[in-house]
C-alpha positions as CSV (number, residue, x, y, z in Angstrom):
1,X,103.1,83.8,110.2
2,X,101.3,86.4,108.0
3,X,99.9,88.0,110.4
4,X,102.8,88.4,112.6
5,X,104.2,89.9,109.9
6,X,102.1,92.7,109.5
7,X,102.0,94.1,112.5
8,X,106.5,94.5,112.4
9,X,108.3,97.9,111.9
10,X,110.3,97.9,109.2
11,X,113.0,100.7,107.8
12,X,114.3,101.2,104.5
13,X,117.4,103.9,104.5
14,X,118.1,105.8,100.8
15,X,121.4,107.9,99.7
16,X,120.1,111.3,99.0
17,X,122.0,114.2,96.9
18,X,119.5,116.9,97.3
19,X,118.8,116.6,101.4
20,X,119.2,120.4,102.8
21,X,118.9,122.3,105.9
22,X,117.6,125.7,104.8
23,X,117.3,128.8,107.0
24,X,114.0,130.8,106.4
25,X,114.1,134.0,108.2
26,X,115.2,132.5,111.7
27,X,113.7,129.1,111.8
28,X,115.5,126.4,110.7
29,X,114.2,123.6,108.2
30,X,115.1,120.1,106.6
31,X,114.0,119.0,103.0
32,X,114.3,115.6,101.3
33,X,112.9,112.8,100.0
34,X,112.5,110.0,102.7
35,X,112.3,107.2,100.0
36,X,112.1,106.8,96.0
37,X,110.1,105.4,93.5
38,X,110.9,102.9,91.2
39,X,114.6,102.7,92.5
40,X,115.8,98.6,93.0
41,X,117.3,98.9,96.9
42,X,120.5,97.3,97.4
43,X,120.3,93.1,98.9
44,X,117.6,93.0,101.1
45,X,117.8,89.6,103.5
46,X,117.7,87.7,100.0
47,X,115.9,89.8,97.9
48,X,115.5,93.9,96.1
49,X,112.9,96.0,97.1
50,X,111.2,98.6,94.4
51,X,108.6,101.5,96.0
52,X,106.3,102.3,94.1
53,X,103.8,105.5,93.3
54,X,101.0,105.6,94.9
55,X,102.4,103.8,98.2
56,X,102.5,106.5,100.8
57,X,99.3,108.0,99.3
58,X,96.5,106.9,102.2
59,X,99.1,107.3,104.7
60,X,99.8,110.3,104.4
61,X,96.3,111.6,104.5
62,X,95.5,109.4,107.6
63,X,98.4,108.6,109.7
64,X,100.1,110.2,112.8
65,X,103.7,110.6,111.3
66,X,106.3,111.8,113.2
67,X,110.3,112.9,111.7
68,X,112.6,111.9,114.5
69,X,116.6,111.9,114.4
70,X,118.1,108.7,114.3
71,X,114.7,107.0,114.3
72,X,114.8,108.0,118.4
73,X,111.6,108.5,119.5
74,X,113.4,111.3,122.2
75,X,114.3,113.4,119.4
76,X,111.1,114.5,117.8
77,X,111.6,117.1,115.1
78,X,108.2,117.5,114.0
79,X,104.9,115.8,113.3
80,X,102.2,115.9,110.7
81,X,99.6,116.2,112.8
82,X,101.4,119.5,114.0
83,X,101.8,120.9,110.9
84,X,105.9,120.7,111.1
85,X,106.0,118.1,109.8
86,X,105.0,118.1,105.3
87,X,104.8,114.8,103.4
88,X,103.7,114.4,100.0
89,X,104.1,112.0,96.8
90,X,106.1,114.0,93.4
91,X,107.2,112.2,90.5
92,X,110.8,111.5,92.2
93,X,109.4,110.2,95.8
94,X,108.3,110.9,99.0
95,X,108.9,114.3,99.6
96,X,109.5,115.4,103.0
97,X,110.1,118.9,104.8
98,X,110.5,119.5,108.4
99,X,110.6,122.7,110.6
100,X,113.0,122.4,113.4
101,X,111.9,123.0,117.1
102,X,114.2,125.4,118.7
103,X,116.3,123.1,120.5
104,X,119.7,122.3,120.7
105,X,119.7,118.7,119.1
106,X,117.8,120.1,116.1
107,X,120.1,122.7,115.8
108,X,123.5,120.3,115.7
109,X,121.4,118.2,113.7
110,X,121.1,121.5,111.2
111,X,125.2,121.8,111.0
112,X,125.5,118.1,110.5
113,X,123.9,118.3,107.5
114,X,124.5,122.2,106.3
115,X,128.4,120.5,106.5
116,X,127.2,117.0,104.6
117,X,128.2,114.8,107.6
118,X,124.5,113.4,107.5
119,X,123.2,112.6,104.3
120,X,120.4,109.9,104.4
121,X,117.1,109.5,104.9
122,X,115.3,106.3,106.1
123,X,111.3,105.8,106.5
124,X,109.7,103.2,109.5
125,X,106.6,101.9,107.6
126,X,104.3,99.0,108.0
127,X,103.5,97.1,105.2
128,X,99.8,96.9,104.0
129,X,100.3,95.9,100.4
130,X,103.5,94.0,98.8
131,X,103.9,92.1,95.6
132,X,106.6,89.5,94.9
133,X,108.0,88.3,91.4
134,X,111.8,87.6,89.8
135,X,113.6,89.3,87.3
136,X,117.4,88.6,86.5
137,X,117.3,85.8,88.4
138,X,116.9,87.9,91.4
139,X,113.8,88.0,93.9
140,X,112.0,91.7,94.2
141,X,109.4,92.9,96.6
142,X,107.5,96.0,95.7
143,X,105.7,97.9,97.6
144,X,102.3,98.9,96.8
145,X,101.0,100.1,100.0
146,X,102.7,100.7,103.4
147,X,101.7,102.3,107.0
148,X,103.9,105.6,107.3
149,X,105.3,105.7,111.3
150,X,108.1,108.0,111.3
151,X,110.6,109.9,108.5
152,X,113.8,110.3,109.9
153,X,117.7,111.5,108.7
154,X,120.2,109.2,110.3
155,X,123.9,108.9,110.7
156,X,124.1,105.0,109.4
157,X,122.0,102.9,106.9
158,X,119.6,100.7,109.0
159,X,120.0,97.2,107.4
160,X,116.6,95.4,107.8
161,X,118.6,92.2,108.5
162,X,120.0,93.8,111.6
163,X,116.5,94.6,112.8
164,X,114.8,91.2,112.2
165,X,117.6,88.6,112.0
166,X,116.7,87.3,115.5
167,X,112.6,87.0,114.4
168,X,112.4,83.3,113.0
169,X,108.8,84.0,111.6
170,X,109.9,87.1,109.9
171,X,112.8,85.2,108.5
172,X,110.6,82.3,107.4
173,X,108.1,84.5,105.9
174,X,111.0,86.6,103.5
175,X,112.3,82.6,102.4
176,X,109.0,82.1,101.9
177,X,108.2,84.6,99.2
178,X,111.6,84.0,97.9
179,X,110.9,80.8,97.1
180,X,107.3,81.0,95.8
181,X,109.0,84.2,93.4
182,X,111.6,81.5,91.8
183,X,109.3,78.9,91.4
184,X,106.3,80.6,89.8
185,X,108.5,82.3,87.1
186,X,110.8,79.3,86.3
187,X,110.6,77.0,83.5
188,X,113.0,74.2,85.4
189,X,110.3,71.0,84.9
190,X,111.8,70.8,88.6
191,X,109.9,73.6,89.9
192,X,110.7,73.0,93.4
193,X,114.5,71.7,93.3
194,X,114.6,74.8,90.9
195,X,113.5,77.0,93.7
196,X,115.9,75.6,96.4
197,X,118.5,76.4,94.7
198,X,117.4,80.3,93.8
199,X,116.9,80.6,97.6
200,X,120.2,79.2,98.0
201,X,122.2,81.9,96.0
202,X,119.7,84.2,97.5
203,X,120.8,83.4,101.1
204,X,124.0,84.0,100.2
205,X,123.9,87.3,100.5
206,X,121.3,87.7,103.3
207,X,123.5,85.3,105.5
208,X,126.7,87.8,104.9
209,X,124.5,91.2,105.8
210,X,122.6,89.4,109.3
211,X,126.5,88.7,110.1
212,X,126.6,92.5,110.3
213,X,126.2,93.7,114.0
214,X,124.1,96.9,114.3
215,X,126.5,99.4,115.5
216,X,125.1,102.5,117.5
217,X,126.2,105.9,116.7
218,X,128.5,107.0,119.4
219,X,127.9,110.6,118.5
220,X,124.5,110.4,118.7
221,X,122.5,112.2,121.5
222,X,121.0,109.4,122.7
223,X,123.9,107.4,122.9
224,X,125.6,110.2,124.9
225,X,123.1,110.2,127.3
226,X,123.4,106.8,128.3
227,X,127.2,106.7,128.6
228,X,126.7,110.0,130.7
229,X,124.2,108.0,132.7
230,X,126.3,105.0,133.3
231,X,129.1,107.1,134.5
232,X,126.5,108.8,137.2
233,X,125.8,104.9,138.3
234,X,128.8,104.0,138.0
């Protein structure tokens, strides 16, 4: 089950205030942070998620890491290895500045966000290192090391439980850890009836947000293209 796990692409999505599309000279350019440190995420299939320092640092230094729109492999907008593409750890998060290729979808992608109609930033990342414990009777997951893939500003939020709801050994491993978190840090002299029911109210909320369809962007380029394909077939 572990090791399933650790090969599977996961993406966390984070509200930014300070994303901006800045115009040096006549090339266009992107600059945010893709995640941030020490920040509890919102309900996570059952549990929070905390980054933490330190957990892009090897990645970043080794990895092929590309920025894509809408996590689209078709819309590259740059890549480390390329040089237009700059990643680096400050004290707020994972700091992240693209130059645009001279192309029209980086270019609507520029006035999207110039106007504030995209704001977010998500990261696709393989976990290498992760530590699980409770605090206010709620499960948390930090991350101490991951495998950087792709940085990428996107129309909606990818909920994890959209991505993974359909993988049952994903799902068992999360309930898994859930469960170990509430019984190592309870004092119930019923450790594991104790835990059962933590993963209960846990549930709870997981159950609600995998009831959530992912919904495609319908202004998106790529989805564009294949309505504009299905009406050549069609």
């Amino acid at each position: 089950m572990l090791a399933f796990f650790i090969f599977m692409l996961e993406r966390r999505t984070f509200q930014l205030e300070e994303i901006r599309a800045v115009e040096d000279g006549k090339n266009l350019r992107i600059s945010g942070h893709a995640a941030v440190f020490n920040k509890k995420s919102e309900v996570i299939y059952g549990f929070r998620e905390i980054v933490l320092p330190g957990a892009f640092k090897k990645t970043i230094g080794e990895a092929d890491i590309r920025a894509l729109w809408n996590h689209d492999p078709n819309f590259v907008l740059g890549r480390n290895k390329a040089g237009t593409l700059r990643l680096k750890e400050d004290d707020r998060g994972l700091k992240t500045d693209i130059d645009l290729p001279e192309t029209q979808f980086a270019r609507d992608l520029y006035q999207s966000i110039k106007r504030g109609d995209v704001d977010q930033m998500s990261f696709g990342f393989r976990t290498v290192t992760d530590r699980w414990r409770t605090e206010d009777k709620e499960a948390v997951r930090e991350l101490v090391e991951v495998e950087l893939f792709d940085v990428s500003p996107v129309t909606y939020p990818a909920y994890p439980q959209t991505d993974i709801n359909a993988r049952a050994e994903i799902r068992s491993y999360y309930e898994q850890k859930i469960k170990e978190a509430a019984a190592l840090s309870s004092d119930d002299p019923n450790p594991d009836a104790a835990a059962t029911e933590f993963l209960a109210r846990m549930k709870e909320h997981a159950d609600f947000l995998a009831r959530r369809a992912s919904i495609p962007d319908p202004l998106s380029l790529a989805e564009i293209i294949r309505n504009a394909r299905k009406k050549v077939t069609n």
